[in-house]
N, C-alpha and C positions, 0 to 999 in steps of 0.2 A: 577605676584608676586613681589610684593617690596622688595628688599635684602638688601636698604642700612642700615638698621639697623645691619642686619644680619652678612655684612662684617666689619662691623664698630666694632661689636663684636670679630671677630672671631681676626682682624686685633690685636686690644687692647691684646689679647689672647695670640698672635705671630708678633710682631712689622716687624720682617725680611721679612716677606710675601711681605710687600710692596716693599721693595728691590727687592726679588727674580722676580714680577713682570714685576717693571717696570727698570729691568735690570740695578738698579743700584749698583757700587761696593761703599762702605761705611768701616771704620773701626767699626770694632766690632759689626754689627747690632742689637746682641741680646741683647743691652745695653741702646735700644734707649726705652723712654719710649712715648707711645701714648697719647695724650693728647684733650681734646676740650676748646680752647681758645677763650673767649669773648676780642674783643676788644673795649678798653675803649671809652667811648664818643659817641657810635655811636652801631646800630643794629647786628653790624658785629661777626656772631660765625662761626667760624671755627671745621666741625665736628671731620677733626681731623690733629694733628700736631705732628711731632714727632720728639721729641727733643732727639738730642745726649749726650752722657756724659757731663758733663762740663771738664773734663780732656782730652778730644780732640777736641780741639781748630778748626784743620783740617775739622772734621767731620759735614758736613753740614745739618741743617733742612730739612725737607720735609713736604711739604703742602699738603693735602691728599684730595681730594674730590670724593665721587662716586655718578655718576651722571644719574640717573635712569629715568629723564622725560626731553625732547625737551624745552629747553631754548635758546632762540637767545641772551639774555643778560648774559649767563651765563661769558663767559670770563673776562668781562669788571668788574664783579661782582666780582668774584674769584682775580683776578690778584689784583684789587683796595684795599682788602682786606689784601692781603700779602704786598703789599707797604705800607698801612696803620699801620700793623704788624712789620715792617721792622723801622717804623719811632717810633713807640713808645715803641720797644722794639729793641736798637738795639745791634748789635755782629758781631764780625768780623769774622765772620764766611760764606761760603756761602749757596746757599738754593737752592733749588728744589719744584717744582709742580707737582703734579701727580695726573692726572684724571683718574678716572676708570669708561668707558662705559659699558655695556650687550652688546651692539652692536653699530657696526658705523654710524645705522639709527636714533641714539638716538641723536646724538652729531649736534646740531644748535651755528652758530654763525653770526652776524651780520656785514655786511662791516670795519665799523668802528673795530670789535676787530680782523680782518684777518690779520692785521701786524704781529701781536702778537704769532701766533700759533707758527712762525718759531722761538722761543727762541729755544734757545741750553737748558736751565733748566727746558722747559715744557715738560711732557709724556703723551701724550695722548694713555691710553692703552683703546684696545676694546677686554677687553676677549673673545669674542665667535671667536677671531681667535687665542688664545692661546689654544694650548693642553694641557689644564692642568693635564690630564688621565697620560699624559708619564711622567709629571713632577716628580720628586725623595719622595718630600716632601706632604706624607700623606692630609695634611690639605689644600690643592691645588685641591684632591679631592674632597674635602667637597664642595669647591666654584664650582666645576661642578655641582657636586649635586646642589647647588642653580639654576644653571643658565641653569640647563639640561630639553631638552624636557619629557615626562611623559613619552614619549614608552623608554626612556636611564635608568630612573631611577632605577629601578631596580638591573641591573647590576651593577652602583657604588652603590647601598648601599650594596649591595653585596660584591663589594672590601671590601670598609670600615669597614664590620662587621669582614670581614678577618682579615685585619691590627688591629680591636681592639680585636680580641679576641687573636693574637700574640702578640699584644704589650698594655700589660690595664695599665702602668704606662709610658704612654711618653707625660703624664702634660696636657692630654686634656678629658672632660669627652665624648667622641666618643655617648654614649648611648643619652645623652641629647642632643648632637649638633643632631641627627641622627632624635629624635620625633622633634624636634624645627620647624628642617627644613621644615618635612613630614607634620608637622599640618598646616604650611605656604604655601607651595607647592599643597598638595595633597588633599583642603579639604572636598570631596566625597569620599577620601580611606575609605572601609568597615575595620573592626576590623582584617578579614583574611588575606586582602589585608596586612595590616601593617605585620604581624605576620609573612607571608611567606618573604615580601621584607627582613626582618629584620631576617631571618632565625632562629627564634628564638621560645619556646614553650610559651603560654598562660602569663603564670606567671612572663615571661623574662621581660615581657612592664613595672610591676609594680616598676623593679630596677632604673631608671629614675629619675634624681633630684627631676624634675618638678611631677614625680607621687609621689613619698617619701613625698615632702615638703606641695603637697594638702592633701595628704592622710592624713596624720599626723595632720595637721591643722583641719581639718575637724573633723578627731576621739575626737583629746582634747575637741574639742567647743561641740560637740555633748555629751560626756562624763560631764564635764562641767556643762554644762547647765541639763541633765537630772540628774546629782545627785542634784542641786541646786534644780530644781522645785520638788524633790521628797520628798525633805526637807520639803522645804516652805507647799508644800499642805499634803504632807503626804499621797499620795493617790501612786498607781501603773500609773495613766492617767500622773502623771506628769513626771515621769522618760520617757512613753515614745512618750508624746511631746518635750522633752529633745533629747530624741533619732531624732526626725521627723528636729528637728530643727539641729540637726546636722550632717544629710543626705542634709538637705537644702544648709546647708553652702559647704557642698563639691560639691555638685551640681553645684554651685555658682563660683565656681573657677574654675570650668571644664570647665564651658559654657563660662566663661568670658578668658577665654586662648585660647578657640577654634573661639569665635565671638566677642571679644570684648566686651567694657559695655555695661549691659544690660536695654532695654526699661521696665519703669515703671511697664506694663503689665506682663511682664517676672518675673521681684520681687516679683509681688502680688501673681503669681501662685506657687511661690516658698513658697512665706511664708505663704501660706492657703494649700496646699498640705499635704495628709499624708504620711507617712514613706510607707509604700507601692508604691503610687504614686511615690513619689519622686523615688526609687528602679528602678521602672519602668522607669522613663524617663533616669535617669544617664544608663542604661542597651544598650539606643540609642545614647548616645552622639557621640560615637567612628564614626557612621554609619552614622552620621546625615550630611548634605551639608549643610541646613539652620535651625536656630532656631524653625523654626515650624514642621520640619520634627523630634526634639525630642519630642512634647507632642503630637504624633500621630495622630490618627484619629479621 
């Protein structure tokens, strides 16, 4: 599973995380904001940087990288980056680096950048040796959940659903970080499977950003379009090819969250498909492992 998006979010979400990490004390952490800085003249982006107030002088930068595939050049990559950063933006202030591993199998580096590892301002953190289960702070779970084997899963989403259904206003939306995760993670979970992890009845899944914001999209364009064509031809057929088309389009945003964009072939069948059809295929999505396992047999 690839997370570095995932933590890059949740981080953006909660800036202190990284602190609480990698064990650093900062004034004021929840003040810092997260940032991705391109540096000028040169390829160099920075996924993410977190900059302290400007009214504490003391408070210093952090460099943030999470680094999910074996690179021997990564250090010399990284470090070059932050001097580079250093030179064209400067502050008297000072700064920190922090890497965040899945594990310590992942972390390659080459002779030449082995000086380096022994900074006093470098953190090389390997989560799979932090507990993050006993840690205080909620959203420390969630990052087990990314990084947890499939037989753990269930029991943290279980915490989880606990602490959101105790606490549904402490600034994070628990339900959508929770399918995000699960669609990333787990993607053979059956519709049951989801419904029991998530302790929750049939109807619960459709409260969801990500369901709300396809659903909705989808109803309008389908609505949309099937009043428009009922207009133009004046017939019952076009209201609901209207409809068919607007079954397609939600179709469409399901497949493309669960697999990515879709091959030309996938299009055509969407958009030659009737409203039936389509009915039928969206009925498997939840179930489906690969794209061909929704248009069945």
């Amino acid at each position: 599973m690839k997370t570095d998006s995932l933590l890059y979010d949740l981080f953006q979400s909660d800036p202190a995380l990284v602190f609480e990490l990698a064990g650093l004390k900062v004034p004021e952490p929840r003040r810092y904001r997260f940032v991705s800085l391109e540096v000028k003249q040169t390829a160099f982006r920075f996924d993410g940087l977190l900059e302290p107030p400007d009214d504490l002088p003391a408070a210093p930068r952090v460099y943030l990288e999470a680094q999910s595939q074996p690179d021997p050049a990564f250090y010399l990559r990284f470090l070059g980056e932050i001097l580079l950063h250093l030179r064209q933006y400067p502050a008297p202030r000072p700064w920190h680096a922090v890497v965040l591993y899945p594990t310590s199998a992942i972390e390659r580096f080459d002779p030449s950048s082995a000086p380096f590892l022994g900074l006093a301002n470098l953190h090389r953190i390997y989560l799979d040796r932090l507990d993050l289960l006993t840690r205080p702070e909620p959203k420390l779970w969630l990052l087990a959940l990314m990084l947890a084997e499939p037989g753990a899963v269930p029991a943290i989403v279980e915490r989880l659903q606990i602490h959101r259904e105790a606490h549904p206003d402490d600034g994070i939306d628990w339900l959508d970080w929770l399918e995000t995760v699960l669609v990333y993670k787990l993607p053979k979970l059956t519709r049951e499977e989801i419904q029991a992890m998530f302790n929750l009845d049939p109807n619960d899944m459709k409260k969801s950003r990500f369901y709300q914001q396809v659903y909705a999209e989808g109803r309008t364009e389908g609505r949309t379009e099937g009043r428009t064509e009922g207009r133009t031809e004046g017939r019952a057929e076009g209201r609901i090819e209207g409809e068919a088309k607007g079954e397609a389009a939600l179709l469409r945003r399901l497949l493309e969250r669960k697999f990515g964009p879709l091959p030309d072939a996938a299009q055509q069948r969407l958009a030659t498909a009737d409203a039936e059809t389509l009915l039928a295929w969206g009925d498997r999505v939840l179930d489906a492992s690969r794209l061909d396992d929704v248009w069945g047999g």
